[in-house]
N, C-alpha and C positions, 0 to 999 in steps of 0.2 A: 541485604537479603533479597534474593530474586524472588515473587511471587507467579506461579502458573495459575493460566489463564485458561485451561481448556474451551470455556466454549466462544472464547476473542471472534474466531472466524462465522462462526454463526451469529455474533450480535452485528460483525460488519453487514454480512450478507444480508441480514435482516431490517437494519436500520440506517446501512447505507455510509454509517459515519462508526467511530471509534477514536476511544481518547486513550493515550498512554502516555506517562509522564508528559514533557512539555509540546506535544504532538496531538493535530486532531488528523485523523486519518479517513479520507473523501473517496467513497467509490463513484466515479462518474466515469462521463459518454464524450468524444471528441469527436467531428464532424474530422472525415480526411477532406486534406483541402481539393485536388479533384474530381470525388465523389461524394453522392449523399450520402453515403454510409457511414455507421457511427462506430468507434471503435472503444473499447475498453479502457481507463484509464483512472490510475489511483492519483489522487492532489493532497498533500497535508501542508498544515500551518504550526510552523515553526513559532514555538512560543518564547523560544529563546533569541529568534532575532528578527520575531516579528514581521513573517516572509512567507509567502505561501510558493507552494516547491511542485513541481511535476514529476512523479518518479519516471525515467525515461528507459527503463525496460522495457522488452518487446514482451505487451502481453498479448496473445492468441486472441482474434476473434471469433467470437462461439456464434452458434445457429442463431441462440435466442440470449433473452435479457439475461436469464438466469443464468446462462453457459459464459455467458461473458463477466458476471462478478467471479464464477468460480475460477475462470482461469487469472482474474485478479488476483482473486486472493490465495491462487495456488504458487504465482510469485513471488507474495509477502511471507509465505509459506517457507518457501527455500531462502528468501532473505533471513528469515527467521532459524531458519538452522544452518547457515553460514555456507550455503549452497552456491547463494548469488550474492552478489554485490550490488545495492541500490545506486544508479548512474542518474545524475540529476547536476552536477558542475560543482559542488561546495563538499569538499571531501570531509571537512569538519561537520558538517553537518549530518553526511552520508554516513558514520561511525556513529553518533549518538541513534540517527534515524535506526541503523542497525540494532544497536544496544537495546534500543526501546523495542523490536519486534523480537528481541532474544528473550527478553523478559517475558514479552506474554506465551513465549512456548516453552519456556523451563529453563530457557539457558542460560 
C-alpha cells in the first residue's frame, strides 16, 4: 500500500534532509569548478547498498538560498510523477530511487 505524503516537500525545504524507505534525501550547494558560484544539488544515501549518490539532473540556479531548494525540489517533483527520469549511472537504483519519490506523492 502506497502512503501520501503531502507535506514531503515542505519538510525537505525546511529541514534540508528527508527519509523514505531505504533513502535519506540531502538538499545541498556545489561549488562550479570555475566559479565561486554555488549551484543547487540534491545527494541521497542508498541504504540498500550503502552508497551515497548525486542525482545529476540539471537543476536551475535560483537568485537566492530559497529559489534554489525550490527548484530542487521541483525536479523531485516531476521525478515524483514520472515526468523525469533520475540520471546518476546505477539504473537499479534509479527505479527504486524513483519508486520511493512516487510514494511520497501518491503514486
Amino acid at each position: 500500500m502506497t502512503t501520501h505524503h503531502p507535506r514531503w516537500k515542505e519538510r525537505l525545504r525546511d529541514e534540508g534532509y528527508l527519509e523514505v524507505g531505504d533513502f535519506r534525501i540531502e538538499l545541498t550547494l556545489d561549488n562550479t569548478f570555475m566559479d565561486l558560484d554555488y549551484i543547487p544539488r540534491v545527494i541521497f544515501y542508498d541504504g540498500e547498498t550503502g552508497r551515497w549518490h548525486v542525482l545529476r539532473n540539471p537543476i536551475p540556479k535560483g537568485k537566492t538560498l530559497e529559489e534554489n531548494w525550490d527548484n530542487a525540489i521541483e525536479v523531485l517533483e516531476r521525478i515524483a510523477r514520472g515526468e523525469e527520469k533520475p540520471i546518476f549511472g546505477d539504473e537499479g537504483v534509479a527505479v527504486r530511487f524513483a519508486r520511493a519519490l512516487r510514494s511520497l506523492a501518491g503514486g
